[in-house]
C-alpha positions in Angstrom: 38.8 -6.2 -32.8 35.9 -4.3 -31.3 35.0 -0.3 -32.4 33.3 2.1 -30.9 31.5 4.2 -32.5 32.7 7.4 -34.3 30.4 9.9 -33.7 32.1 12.6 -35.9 32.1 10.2 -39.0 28.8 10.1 -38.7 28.3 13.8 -38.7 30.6 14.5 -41.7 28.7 12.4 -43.5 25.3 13.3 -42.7 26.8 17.1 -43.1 27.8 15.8 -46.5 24.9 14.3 -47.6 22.8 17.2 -46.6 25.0 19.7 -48.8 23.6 17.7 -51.9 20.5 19.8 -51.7 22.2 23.2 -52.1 24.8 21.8 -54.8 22.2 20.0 -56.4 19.5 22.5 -56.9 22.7 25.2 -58.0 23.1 22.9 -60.8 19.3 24.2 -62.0 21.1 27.5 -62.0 24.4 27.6 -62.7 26.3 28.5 -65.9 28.8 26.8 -68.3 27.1 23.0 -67.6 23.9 21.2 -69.0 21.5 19.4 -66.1 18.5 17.8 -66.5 16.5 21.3 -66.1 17.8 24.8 -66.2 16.4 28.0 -64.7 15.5 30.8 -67.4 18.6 32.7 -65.9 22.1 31.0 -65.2 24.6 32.5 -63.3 28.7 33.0 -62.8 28.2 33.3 -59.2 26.4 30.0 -59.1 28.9 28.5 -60.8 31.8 29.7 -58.6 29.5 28.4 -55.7 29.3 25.1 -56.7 33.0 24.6 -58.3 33.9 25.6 -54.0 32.2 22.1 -53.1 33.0 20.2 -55.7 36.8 20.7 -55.2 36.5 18.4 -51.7 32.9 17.3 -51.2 32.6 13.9 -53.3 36.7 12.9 -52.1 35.5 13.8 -48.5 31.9 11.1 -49.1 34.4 8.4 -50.5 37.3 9.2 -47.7 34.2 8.9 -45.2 33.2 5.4 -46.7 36.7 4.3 -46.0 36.6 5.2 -42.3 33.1 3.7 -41.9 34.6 0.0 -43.7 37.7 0.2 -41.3 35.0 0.2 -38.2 32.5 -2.6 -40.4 35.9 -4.3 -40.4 36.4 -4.5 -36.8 33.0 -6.5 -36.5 32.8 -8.2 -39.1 34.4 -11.3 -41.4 35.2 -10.0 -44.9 32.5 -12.1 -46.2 29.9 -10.8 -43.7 31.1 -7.6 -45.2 30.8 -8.6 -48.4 27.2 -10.0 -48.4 26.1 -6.5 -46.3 27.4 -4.8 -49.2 25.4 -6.7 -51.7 22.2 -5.8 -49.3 22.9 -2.0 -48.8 24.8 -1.4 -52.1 24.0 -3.2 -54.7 20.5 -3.6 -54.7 19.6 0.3 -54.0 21.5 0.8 -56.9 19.5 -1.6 -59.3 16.1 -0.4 -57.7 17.2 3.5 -57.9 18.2 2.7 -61.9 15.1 1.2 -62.3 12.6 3.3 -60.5 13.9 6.9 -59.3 16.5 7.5 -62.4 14.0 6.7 -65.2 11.7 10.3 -63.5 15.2 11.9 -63.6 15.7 11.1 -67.2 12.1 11.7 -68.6 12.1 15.1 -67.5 15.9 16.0 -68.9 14.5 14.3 -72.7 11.2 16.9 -71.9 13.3 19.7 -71.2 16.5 19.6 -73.0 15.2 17.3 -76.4 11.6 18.0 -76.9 10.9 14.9 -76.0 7.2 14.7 -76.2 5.9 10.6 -75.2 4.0 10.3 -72.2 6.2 8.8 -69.0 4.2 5.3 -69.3 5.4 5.8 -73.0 8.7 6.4 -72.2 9.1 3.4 -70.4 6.9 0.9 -71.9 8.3 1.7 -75.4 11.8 1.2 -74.2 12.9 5.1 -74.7 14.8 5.0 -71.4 16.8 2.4 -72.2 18.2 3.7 -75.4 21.9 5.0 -75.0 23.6 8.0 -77.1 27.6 8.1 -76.3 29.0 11.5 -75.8 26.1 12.4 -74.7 24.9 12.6 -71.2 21.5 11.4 -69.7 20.5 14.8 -69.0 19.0 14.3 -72.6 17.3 11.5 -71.8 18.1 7.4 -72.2 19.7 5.1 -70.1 21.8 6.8 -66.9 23.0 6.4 -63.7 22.5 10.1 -62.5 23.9 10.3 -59.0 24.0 7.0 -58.1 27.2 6.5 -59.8 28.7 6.7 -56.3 26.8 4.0 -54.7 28.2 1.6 -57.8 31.8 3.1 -57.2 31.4 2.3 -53.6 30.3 -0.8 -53.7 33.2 -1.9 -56.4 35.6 -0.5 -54.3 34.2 -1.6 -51.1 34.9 -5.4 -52.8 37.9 -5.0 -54.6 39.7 -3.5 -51.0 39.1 -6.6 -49.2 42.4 -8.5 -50.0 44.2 -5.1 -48.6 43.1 -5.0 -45.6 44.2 -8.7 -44.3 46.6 -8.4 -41.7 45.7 -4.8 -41.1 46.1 -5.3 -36.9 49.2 -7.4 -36.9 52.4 -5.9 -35.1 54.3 -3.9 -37.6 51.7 -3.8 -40.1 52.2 -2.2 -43.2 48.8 0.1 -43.0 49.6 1.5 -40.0 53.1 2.0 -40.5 51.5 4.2 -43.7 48.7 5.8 -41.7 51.4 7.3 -39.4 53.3 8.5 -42.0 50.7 10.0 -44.1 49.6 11.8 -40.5 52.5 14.3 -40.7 53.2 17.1 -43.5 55.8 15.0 -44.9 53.1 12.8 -45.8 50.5 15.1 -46.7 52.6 16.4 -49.9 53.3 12.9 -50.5 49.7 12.2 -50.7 48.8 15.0 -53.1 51.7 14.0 -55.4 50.3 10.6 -55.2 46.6 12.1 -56.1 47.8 14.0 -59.1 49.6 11.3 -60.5 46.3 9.1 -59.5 44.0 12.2 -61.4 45.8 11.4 -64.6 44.5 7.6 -65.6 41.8 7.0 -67.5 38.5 7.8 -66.1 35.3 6.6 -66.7 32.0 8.7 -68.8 33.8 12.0 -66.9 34.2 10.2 -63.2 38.0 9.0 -62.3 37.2 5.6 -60.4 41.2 5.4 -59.4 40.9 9.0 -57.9 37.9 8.1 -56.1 39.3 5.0 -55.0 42.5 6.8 -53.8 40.1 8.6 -51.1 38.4 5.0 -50.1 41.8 3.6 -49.2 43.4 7.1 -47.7 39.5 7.0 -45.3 40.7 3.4 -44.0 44.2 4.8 -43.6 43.1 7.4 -41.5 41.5 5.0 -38.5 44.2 2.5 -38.9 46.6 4.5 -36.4 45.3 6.6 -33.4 48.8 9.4 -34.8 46.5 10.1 -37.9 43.8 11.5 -36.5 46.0 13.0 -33.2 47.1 15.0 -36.5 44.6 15.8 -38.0 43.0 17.4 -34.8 46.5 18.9 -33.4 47.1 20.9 -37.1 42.9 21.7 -37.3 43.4 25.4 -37.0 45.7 25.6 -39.8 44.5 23.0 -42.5 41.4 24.2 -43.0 41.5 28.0 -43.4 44.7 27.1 -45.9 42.3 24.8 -47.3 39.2 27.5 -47.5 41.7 30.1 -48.9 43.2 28.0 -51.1 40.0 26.7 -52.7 39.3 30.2 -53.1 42.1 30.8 -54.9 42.0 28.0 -57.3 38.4 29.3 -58.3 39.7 33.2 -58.5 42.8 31.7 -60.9 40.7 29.5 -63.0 41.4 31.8 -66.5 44.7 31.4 -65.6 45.2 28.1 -64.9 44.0 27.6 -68.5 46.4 29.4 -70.5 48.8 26.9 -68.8 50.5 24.4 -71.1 49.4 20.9 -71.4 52.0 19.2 -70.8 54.0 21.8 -69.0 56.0 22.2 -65.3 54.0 25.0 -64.8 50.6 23.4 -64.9 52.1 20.2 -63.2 53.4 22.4 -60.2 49.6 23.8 -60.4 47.6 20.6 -60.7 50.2 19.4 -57.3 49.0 22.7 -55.6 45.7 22.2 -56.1 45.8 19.0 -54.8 47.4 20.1 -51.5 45.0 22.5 -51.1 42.2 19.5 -51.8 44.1 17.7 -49.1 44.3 20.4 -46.0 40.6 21.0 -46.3 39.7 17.9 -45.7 42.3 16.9 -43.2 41.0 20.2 -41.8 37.2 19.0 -42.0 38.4 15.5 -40.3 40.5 17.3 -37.7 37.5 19.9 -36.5 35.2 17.6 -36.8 36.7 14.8 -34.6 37.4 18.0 -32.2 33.6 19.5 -32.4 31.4 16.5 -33.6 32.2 13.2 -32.1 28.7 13.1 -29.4 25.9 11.3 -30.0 22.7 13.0 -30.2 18.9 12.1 -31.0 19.8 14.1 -34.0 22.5 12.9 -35.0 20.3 9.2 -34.7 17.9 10.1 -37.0 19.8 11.7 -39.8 22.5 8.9 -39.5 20.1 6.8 -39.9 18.2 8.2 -43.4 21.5 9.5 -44.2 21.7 7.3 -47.6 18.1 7.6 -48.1 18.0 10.7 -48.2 21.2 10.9 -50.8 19.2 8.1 -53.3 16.2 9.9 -53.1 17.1 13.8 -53.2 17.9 14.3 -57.1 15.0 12.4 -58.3 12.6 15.4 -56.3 14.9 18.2 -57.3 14.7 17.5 -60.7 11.2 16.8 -60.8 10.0 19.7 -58.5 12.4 22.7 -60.9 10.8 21.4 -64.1 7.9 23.2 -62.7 9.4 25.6 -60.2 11.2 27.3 -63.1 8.6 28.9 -64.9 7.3 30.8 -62.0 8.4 35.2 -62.5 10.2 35.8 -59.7 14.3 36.3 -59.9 16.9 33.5 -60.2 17.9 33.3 -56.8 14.5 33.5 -55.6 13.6 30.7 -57.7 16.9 28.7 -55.9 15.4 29.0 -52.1 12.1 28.2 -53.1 13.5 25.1 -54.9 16.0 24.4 -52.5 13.6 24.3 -49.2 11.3 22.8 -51.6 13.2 20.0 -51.9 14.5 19.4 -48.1 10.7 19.4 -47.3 9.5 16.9 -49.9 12.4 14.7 -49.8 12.1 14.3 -46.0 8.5 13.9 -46.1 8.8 10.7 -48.3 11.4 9.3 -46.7 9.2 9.2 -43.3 6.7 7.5 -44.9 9.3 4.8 -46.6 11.1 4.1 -43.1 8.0 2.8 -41.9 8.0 0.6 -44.4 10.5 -2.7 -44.2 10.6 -4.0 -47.6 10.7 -0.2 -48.6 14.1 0.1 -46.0 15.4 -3.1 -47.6 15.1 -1.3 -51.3 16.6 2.1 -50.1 20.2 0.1 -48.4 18.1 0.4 -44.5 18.4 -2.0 -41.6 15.3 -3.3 -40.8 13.2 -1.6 -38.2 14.9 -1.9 -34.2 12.8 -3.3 -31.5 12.4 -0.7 -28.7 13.7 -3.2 -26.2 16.4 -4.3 -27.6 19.2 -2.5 -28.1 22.2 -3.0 -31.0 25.3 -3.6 -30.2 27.0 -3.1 -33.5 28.5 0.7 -34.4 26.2 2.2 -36.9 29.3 4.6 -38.6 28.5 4.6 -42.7 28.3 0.9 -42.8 25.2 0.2 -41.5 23.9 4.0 -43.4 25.1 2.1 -46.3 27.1 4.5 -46.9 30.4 2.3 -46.0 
Protein backbone atom coordinates (compact mmCIF):
# COMPACT_ATOMS: atom_id res chain seq x y z
CA UNK A 1 0.00 0.00 0.00
CA UNK A 2 1.56 3.30 -1.01
CA UNK A 3 1.99 6.47 1.77
CA UNK A 4 2.31 9.78 1.39
CA UNK A 5 4.24 11.56 3.22
CA UNK A 6 3.39 12.97 6.80
CA UNK A 7 4.64 16.17 7.00
CA UNK A 8 3.62 16.80 10.63
CA UNK A 9 5.48 13.57 11.81
CA UNK A 10 8.24 14.82 10.58
CA UNK A 11 7.97 18.09 12.40
CA UNK A 12 7.22 16.52 15.82
CA UNK A 13 10.09 14.81 15.57
CA UNK A 14 12.43 17.23 14.45
CA UNK A 15 10.63 19.55 17.23
CA UNK A 16 11.54 16.75 19.48
CA UNK A 17 14.85 16.19 18.76
CA UNK A 18 15.69 19.77 18.94
CA UNK A 19 14.20 20.10 22.63
CA UNK A 20 17.20 17.73 23.59
CA UNK A 21 19.42 20.75 23.66
CA UNK A 22 17.49 22.65 26.30
CA UNK A 23 16.76 19.34 28.46
CA UNK A 24 20.11 18.21 28.00
CA UNK A 25 22.13 21.21 28.96
CA UNK A 26 19.27 21.66 32.20
CA UNK A 27 20.69 18.46 33.31
CA UNK A 28 24.32 20.50 33.83
CA UNK A 29 22.08 22.48 36.21
CA UNK A 30 19.54 20.99 37.70
CA UNK A 31 19.14 19.63 41.26
CA UNK A 32 18.32 16.23 43.01
CA UNK A 33 20.23 14.11 39.93
CA UNK A 34 24.00 13.31 39.04
CA UNK A 35 25.19 13.97 35.15
CA UNK A 36 28.22 13.77 33.71
CA UNK A 37 29.15 17.52 34.73
CA UNK A 38 27.41 19.82 37.06
CA UNK A 39 27.29 23.59 37.22
CA UNK A 40 28.79 25.17 40.59
CA UNK A 41 25.00 26.12 41.36
CA UNK A 42 21.99 23.65 40.87
CA UNK A 43 18.69 24.66 40.89
CA UNK A 44 14.76 23.73 41.93
CA UNK A 45 13.54 25.60 39.06
CA UNK A 46 15.73 23.64 36.72
CA UNK A 47 14.56 20.70 38.00
CA UNK A 48 10.83 21.52 37.74
CA UNK A 49 11.75 22.51 34.14
CA UNK A 50 12.99 19.44 33.06
CA UNK A 51 10.60 16.94 35.12
CA UNK A 52 7.71 19.21 32.55
CA UNK A 53 9.46 17.39 29.36
CA UNK A 54 10.29 14.48 30.66
CA UNK A 55 6.61 13.54 31.62
CA UNK A 56 5.80 13.20 27.55
CA UNK A 57 8.88 13.94 25.56
CA UNK A 58 10.82 10.45 25.28
CA UNK A 59 6.83 8.48 24.93
CA UNK A 60 6.07 11.17 22.21
CA UNK A 61 10.05 10.19 20.26
CA UNK A 62 9.00 6.39 20.61
CA UNK A 63 5.10 7.05 19.66
CA UNK A 64 6.69 9.03 16.57
CA UNK A 65 8.91 5.96 15.62
CA UNK A 66 5.75 3.95 15.49
CA UNK A 67 3.99 6.32 12.98
CA UNK A 68 7.15 6.61 10.88
CA UNK A 69 7.36 2.25 10.72
CA UNK A 70 3.53 2.20 9.81
CA UNK A 71 4.57 4.52 6.59
CA UNK A 72 8.22 2.29 6.09
CA UNK A 73 5.58 -0.46 6.12
CA UNK A 74 3.62 0.74 3.39
CA UNK A 75 6.81 0.60 1.04
CA UNK A 76 8.51 -1.89 2.14
CA UNK A 77 8.74 -5.94 2.79
CA UNK A 78 9.37 -6.64 6.43
CA UNK A 79 12.71 -7.88 5.51
CA UNK A 80 13.61 -4.80 3.55
CA UNK A 81 12.58 -3.25 6.81
CA UNK A 82 14.53 -5.26 8.73
CA UNK A 83 17.92 -4.97 6.92
CA UNK A 84 17.22 -0.83 6.81
CA UNK A 85 17.08 -1.14 10.43
CA UNK A 86 20.33 -2.96 10.78
CA UNK A 87 21.89 0.08 8.48
CA UNK A 88 20.27 3.16 10.32
CA UNK A 89 20.01 1.48 13.78
CA UNK A 90 22.24 -0.73 14.62
CA UNK A 91 25.35 0.29 13.41
CA UNK A 92 24.98 4.15 14.69
CA UNK A 93 24.57 2.56 17.83
CA UNK A 94 27.86 0.45 17.82
CA UNK A 95 29.91 3.46 16.26
CA UNK A 96 28.25 6.11 18.85
CA UNK A 97 29.32 3.42 21.83
CA UNK A 98 32.56 3.27 20.44
CA UNK A 99 33.45 6.69 19.44
CA UNK A 100 31.16 9.64 20.80
CA UNK A 101 30.10 7.81 24.36
CA UNK A 102 33.73 7.01 25.40
CA UNK A 103 34.26 11.53 25.40
CA UNK A 104 30.97 11.37 27.29
CA UNK A 105 32.30 9.06 29.86
CA UNK A 106 35.96 10.36 30.22
CA UNK A 107 34.80 13.62 31.17
CA UNK A 108 31.96 12.32 33.93
CA UNK A 109 35.20 9.86 35.59
CA UNK A 110 37.20 13.63 35.40
CA UNK A 111 34.57 15.37 36.94
CA UNK A 112 32.59 13.28 39.26
CA UNK A 113 35.64 10.48 40.31
CA UNK A 114 38.97 12.27 40.07
CA UNK A 115 39.72 10.36 37.47
CA UNK A 116 43.08 11.61 36.44
CA UNK A 117 44.56 9.23 33.06
CA UNK A 118 44.90 11.00 29.98
CA UNK A 119 41.80 10.15 27.23
CA UNK A 120 44.36 7.99 25.11
CA UNK A 121 44.94 6.43 28.60
CA UNK A 122 41.59 5.93 29.28
CA UNK A 123 40.97 4.07 26.30
CA UNK A 124 44.03 2.22 25.53
CA UNK A 125 44.29 0.89 29.16
CA UNK A 126 40.76 -0.39 28.87
CA UNK A 127 39.23 2.12 31.69
CA UNK A 128 36.17 2.69 29.56
CA UNK A 129 35.26 -0.60 29.36
CA UNK A 130 35.22 -1.37 33.04
CA UNK A 131 31.61 -1.59 34.50
CA UNK A 132 30.43 -0.75 38.25
CA UNK A 133 26.63 -1.84 38.86
CA UNK A 134 24.55 0.53 40.67
CA UNK A 135 26.38 2.90 39.46
CA UNK A 136 25.74 4.97 36.45
CA UNK A 137 28.32 6.00 33.67
CA UNK A 138 28.21 9.41 34.65
CA UNK A 139 31.22 8.16 36.82
CA UNK A 140 32.93 6.88 34.15
CA UNK A 141 33.23 2.97 32.50
CA UNK A 142 31.28 1.36 30.03
CA UNK A 143 27.69 3.22 29.09
CA UNK A 144 25.33 3.73 26.64
CA UNK A 145 24.46 7.53 27.56
CA UNK A 146 21.57 8.57 25.29
CA UNK A 147 21.74 6.23 22.82
CA UNK A 148 19.80 3.79 24.85
CA UNK A 149 16.88 4.82 22.61
CA UNK A 150 18.36 4.04 19.36
CA UNK A 151 19.01 0.27 20.91
CA UNK A 152 15.27 0.24 22.26
CA UNK A 153 14.17 1.23 18.91
CA UNK A 154 15.80 -0.90 16.98
CA UNK A 155 14.74 -4.01 19.39
CA UNK A 156 11.40 -2.98 19.12
CA UNK A 157 11.41 -2.01 15.59
CA UNK A 158 12.29 -6.09 15.08
CA UNK A 159 10.40 -7.69 17.65
CA UNK A 160 6.86 -5.66 16.06
CA UNK A 161 7.24 -7.26 12.79
CA UNK A 162 5.01 -10.40 13.38
CA UNK A 163 2.26 -7.75 14.63
CA UNK A 164 1.82 -6.00 11.93
CA UNK A 165 0.98 -8.89 9.26
CA UNK A 166 -2.36 -8.57 8.12
CA UNK A 167 -2.54 -5.02 9.26
CA UNK A 168 -4.69 -3.84 5.82
CA UNK A 169 -6.94 -6.76 5.59
CA UNK A 170 -10.83 -6.08 5.83
CA UNK A 171 -11.78 -6.29 9.52
CA UNK A 172 -8.36 -6.18 10.77
CA UNK A 173 -7.75 -6.33 14.18
CA UNK A 174 -5.33 -3.07 14.31
CA UNK A 175 -7.62 -0.96 12.91
CA UNK A 176 -10.58 -2.17 14.66
CA UNK A 177 -8.11 -1.02 17.91
CA UNK A 178 -6.90 2.20 16.35
CA UNK A 179 -10.56 3.38 16.15
CA UNK A 180 -11.33 2.50 19.38
CA UNK A 181 -8.41 3.87 21.10
CA UNK A 182 -9.41 7.29 18.88
CA UNK A 183 -12.33 8.04 21.27
CA UNK A 184 -12.24 8.89 25.19
CA UNK A 185 -13.47 5.61 25.97
CA UNK A 186 -10.22 4.50 24.61
CA UNK A 187 -8.03 7.05 25.90
CA UNK A 188 -8.69 5.97 29.75
CA UNK A 189 -8.34 2.55 28.46
CA UNK A 190 -4.93 3.34 27.21
CA UNK A 191 -3.66 4.98 30.39
CA UNK A 192 -4.95 2.09 32.45
CA UNK A 193 -3.13 -0.04 30.10
CA UNK A 194 0.20 2.23 30.52
CA UNK A 195 0.13 2.07 34.31
CA UNK A 196 -0.27 -1.46 34.42
CA UNK A 197 2.54 -1.50 31.53
CA UNK A 198 4.83 1.14 34.02
CA UNK A 199 4.86 -1.51 36.66
CA UNK A 200 7.12 -4.56 35.00
CA UNK A 201 10.45 -4.80 35.34
CA UNK A 202 12.62 -2.26 33.79
CA UNK A 203 15.90 -2.19 32.62
CA UNK A 204 19.28 0.02 34.50
CA UNK A 205 16.23 2.80 35.31
CA UNK A 206 14.54 2.59 31.57
CA UNK A 207 11.10 0.52 31.28
CA UNK A 208 11.53 -1.12 27.75
CA UNK A 209 7.67 -2.45 27.92
CA UNK A 210 6.53 1.26 28.63
CA UNK A 211 8.53 2.39 25.91
CA UNK A 212 7.38 -0.19 23.71
CA UNK A 213 3.68 0.50 24.68
CA UNK A 214 4.25 4.02 22.86
CA UNK A 215 5.98 2.20 19.63
CA UNK A 216 2.87 0.08 19.09
CA UNK A 217 0.12 2.96 20.25
CA UNK A 218 2.50 5.35 17.20
CA UNK A 219 1.54 2.46 14.57
CA UNK A 220 -1.93 2.40 15.98
CA UNK A 221 -2.45 5.83 15.50
CA UNK A 222 -1.92 5.82 11.28
CA UNK A 223 -3.65 2.47 11.07
CA UNK A 224 -7.21 4.20 10.85
CA UNK A 225 -7.81 7.69 9.24
CA UNK A 226 -10.82 8.01 12.90
CA UNK A 227 -7.53 8.22 15.01
CA UNK A 228 -6.05 10.96 13.90
CA UNK A 229 -9.74 12.72 12.74
CA UNK A 230 -9.70 12.55 16.74
CA UNK A 231 -6.90 13.61 17.67
CA UNK A 232 -7.26 16.87 15.56
CA UNK A 233 -11.25 17.30 16.22
CA UNK A 234 -10.54 17.12 20.47
CA UNK A 235 -6.87 19.39 19.83
CA UNK A 236 -8.18 22.31 21.66
CA UNK A 237 -9.02 20.39 24.71
CA UNK A 238 -6.24 17.69 25.06
CA UNK A 239 -3.56 19.66 25.24
CA UNK A 240 -4.18 22.52 27.65
CA UNK A 241 -5.63 19.52 29.98
CA UNK A 242 -2.52 17.99 29.20
CA UNK A 243 -0.21 21.35 29.88
CA UNK A 244 -2.24 21.94 33.12
CA UNK A 245 -2.18 18.63 34.22
CA UNK A 246 1.60 18.26 33.78
CA UNK A 247 1.64 21.22 35.87
CA UNK A 248 -0.10 19.84 38.42
CA UNK A 249 1.68 16.59 38.70
CA UNK A 250 5.01 18.66 39.18
CA UNK A 251 3.21 21.23 41.87
CA UNK A 252 1.86 17.83 43.84
CA UNK A 253 5.06 16.02 43.66
CA UNK A 254 5.57 16.07 47.89
CA UNK A 255 2.36 14.81 47.94
CA UNK A 256 2.32 12.22 45.70
CA UNK A 257 5.05 10.79 47.92
CA UNK A 258 3.49 10.49 51.19
CA UNK A 259 1.09 8.22 49.26
CA UNK A 260 1.17 4.48 50.17
CA UNK A 261 2.89 1.99 48.16
CA UNK A 262 0.68 -0.17 47.53
CA UNK A 263 -2.32 1.90 48.12
CA UNK A 264 -5.83 2.93 45.98
CA UNK A 265 -4.85 6.28 46.55
CA UNK A 266 -1.48 6.22 44.74
CA UNK A 267 -3.00 3.78 42.14
CA UNK A 268 -5.91 6.29 41.35
CA UNK A 269 -2.80 8.84 41.11
CA UNK A 270 -0.24 6.87 39.02
CA UNK A 271 -3.80 6.32 36.49
CA UNK A 272 -4.22 10.15 36.57
CA UNK A 273 -0.94 10.85 35.74
CA UNK A 274 -1.04 8.73 33.05
CA UNK A 275 -4.15 10.36 31.50
CA UNK A 276 -2.67 13.49 31.68
CA UNK A 277 0.62 11.81 29.82
CA UNK A 278 -1.87 10.76 27.34
CA UNK A 279 -3.96 14.20 26.35
CA UNK A 280 -0.75 16.00 25.87
CA UNK A 281 0.35 14.01 23.43
CA UNK A 282 -2.85 13.21 21.71
CA UNK A 283 -2.94 17.04 21.96
CA UNK A 284 0.70 17.43 20.40
CA UNK A 285 -0.42 14.79 17.52
CA UNK A 286 -3.81 16.52 17.02
CA UNK A 287 -2.19 20.36 16.61
CA UNK A 288 0.40 19.29 14.95
CA UNK A 289 -1.41 17.36 12.12
CA UNK A 290 -3.72 20.64 12.12
CA UNK A 291 -0.55 23.26 12.04
CA UNK A 292 2.45 21.25 10.77
CA UNK A 293 1.67 18.76 8.00
CA UNK A 294 3.55 21.21 4.86
CA UNK A 295 6.61 20.66 3.46
CA UNK A 296 9.12 23.22 3.63
CA UNK A 297 13.01 23.58 2.69
CA UNK A 298 13.26 23.64 6.41
CA UNK A 299 11.53 21.20 7.28
CA UNK A 300 13.98 19.21 4.46
CA UNK A 301 16.99 19.87 6.08
CA UNK A 302 16.24 19.32 9.70
CA UNK A 303 14.35 16.10 8.69
CA UNK A 304 17.04 15.08 7.21
CA UNK A 305 19.94 15.59 10.20
CA UNK A 306 17.21 15.02 12.54
CA UNK A 307 19.00 11.74 14.00
CA UNK A 308 22.32 13.16 13.51
CA UNK A 309 21.78 15.71 15.31
CA UNK A 310 20.16 13.50 18.32
CA UNK A 311 23.60 10.99 18.20
CA UNK A 312 25.79 13.73 18.16
CA UNK A 313 24.24 16.49 20.69
CA UNK A 314 25.21 14.98 24.21
CA UNK A 315 28.66 14.13 23.27
CA UNK A 316 29.25 18.34 22.66
CA UNK A 317 27.17 19.30 25.64
CA UNK A 318 29.03 17.42 27.92
CA UNK A 319 32.28 18.15 26.59
CA UNK A 320 31.69 21.98 26.03
CA UNK A 321 30.06 22.47 30.21
CA UNK A 322 33.20 20.73 31.50
CA UNK A 323 34.73 23.91 30.53
CA UNK A 324 31.87 26.35 30.35
CA UNK A 325 31.23 25.81 34.12
CA UNK A 326 33.99 27.41 35.62
CA UNK A 327 33.43 30.71 33.94
CA UNK A 328 31.88 33.62 37.01
CA UNK A 329 29.00 34.57 35.69
CA UNK A 330 25.34 33.25 37.25
CA UNK A 331 23.79 29.80 36.74
CA UNK A 332 21.43 30.68 34.23
CA UNK A 333 23.77 32.68 32.46
CA UNK A 334 26.04 29.85 32.28
CA UNK A 335 22.79 27.68 30.73
CA UNK A 336 22.35 30.12 27.51
CA UNK A 337 25.75 30.37 26.92
CA UNK A 338 25.97 26.49 27.01
CA UNK A 339 22.87 25.91 25.46
CA UNK A 340 23.45 28.20 22.15
CA UNK A 341 26.86 26.90 22.58
CA UNK A 342 25.90 23.67 21.80
CA UNK A 343 23.16 24.21 18.90
CA UNK A 344 26.09 26.13 17.17
CA UNK A 345 28.76 23.40 17.48
CA UNK A 346 26.64 20.58 17.06
CA UNK A 347 25.25 21.93 13.82
CA UNK A 348 28.57 22.91 12.61
CA UNK A 349 29.83 19.35 12.70
CA UNK A 350 27.13 17.79 11.40
CA UNK A 351 27.55 19.98 8.10
CA UNK A 352 30.79 18.86 7.71
CA UNK A 353 29.80 14.99 8.37
CA UNK A 354 26.79 15.09 5.71
CA UNK A 355 29.18 15.78 3.15
CA UNK A 356 30.79 13.01 3.93
CA UNK A 357 29.18 9.38 2.74
CA UNK A 358 30.80 6.81 4.70
CA UNK A 359 30.51 9.52 7.58
CA UNK A 360 26.29 9.48 6.72
CA UNK A 361 26.48 5.76 6.57
CA UNK A 362 28.04 5.71 10.35
CA UNK A 363 25.56 8.39 11.73
CA UNK A 364 22.07 6.06 10.31
CA UNK A 365 22.02 8.73 6.83
CA UNK A 366 20.95 7.88 3.34
CA UNK A 367 23.54 8.40 1.07
CA UNK A 368 23.90 11.70 -0.70
CA UNK A 369 20.65 12.48 -3.49
CA UNK A 370 21.56 13.21 -7.03
CA UNK A 371 20.12 16.65 -7.94
CA UNK A 372 18.31 15.15 -10.82
CA UNK A 373 16.82 12.61 -9.51
CA UNK A 374 14.27 12.73 -7.38
CA UNK A 375 13.04 9.97 -4.56
CA UNK A 376 10.11 8.57 -4.63
CA UNK A 377 9.98 6.96 -1.21
CA UNK A 378 8.40 9.06 2.00
CA UNK A 379 11.21 10.17 4.09
CA UNK A 380 8.80 10.24 7.64
CA UNK A 381 11.37 8.80 10.65
CA UNK A 382 12.31 5.85 8.73
CA UNK A 383 14.58 7.03 6.32
CA UNK A 384 15.79 9.91 9.54
CA UNK A 385 16.50 6.61 11.16
CA UNK A 386 14.54 7.60 13.56
CA UNK A 387 11.64 4.77 12.59
Amino acid sequence: MATRRVHYVDWLRVLAVLLLFPFHTGRVYNAGEAFYVKGPQVSDGASRFLAFIDMWHMPLLFLLAGASTYLALGRRTPGEYAVERVKRLLVPFIFGILVLIPPQTWYGARFNSGYGGSYLHYLVGGDFLQVEFGRDDYYGGLGTGHLWFIIFLFVFSLAALPIWRGRNRPGSRLVGLSRFLAHPAGWLATAIALVAVEALPDLSGKNPFYYFAFFVLGYLALCSPEFMEEARRWAWLTLPLGVAGDVWWIAAADWRYTLADPSVGLTGVMAAGMTIRWLLILGLLGWGSRLLDRPSKTLEYLAEGSYAIYILHQTVIVILAFYLVGVDVPWTAQWWLLLAASVVVTFLVYEGLRRVGWLRFLFGMRPRRKPVVADPRPASGADAGLG
